[in-house]
N, C-alpha and C positions, 0 to 999 in steps of 0.2 A: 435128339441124340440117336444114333442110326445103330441096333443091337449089332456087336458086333463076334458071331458065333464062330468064324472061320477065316481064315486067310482075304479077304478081300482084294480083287482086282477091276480093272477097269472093261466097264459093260456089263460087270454081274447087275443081275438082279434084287433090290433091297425094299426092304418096309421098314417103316419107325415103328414107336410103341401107340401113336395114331392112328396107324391103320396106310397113312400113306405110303405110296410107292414110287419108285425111282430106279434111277439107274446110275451107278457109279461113273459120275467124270472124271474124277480127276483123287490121286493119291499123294498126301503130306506125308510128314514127319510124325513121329509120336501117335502114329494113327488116326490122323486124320483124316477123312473120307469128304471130298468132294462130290454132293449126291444132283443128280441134276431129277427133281421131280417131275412126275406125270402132270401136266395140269397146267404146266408155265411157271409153276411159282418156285 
């Protein structure tokens, strides 16, 4: 689940409560965040 402190859009930069990181692909409904991770996965 990707903290969600601010407005979110596409290209920001994001971490989980993991530690990993990402970059926002793509934005749903209801807040949902398409994260596309560092790493491939």
């Amino acid at each position: 689940m990707v903290e969600k402190e601010k407005q979110l859009k596409v290209g920001d930069r994001v971490c989980d409560s993991y530690g990993r990181k990402g970059t926002v692909a793509s934005l749903g409904r209801y807040g949902a965040v398409g994260v596309k991770w560092d790493g491939g996965r």
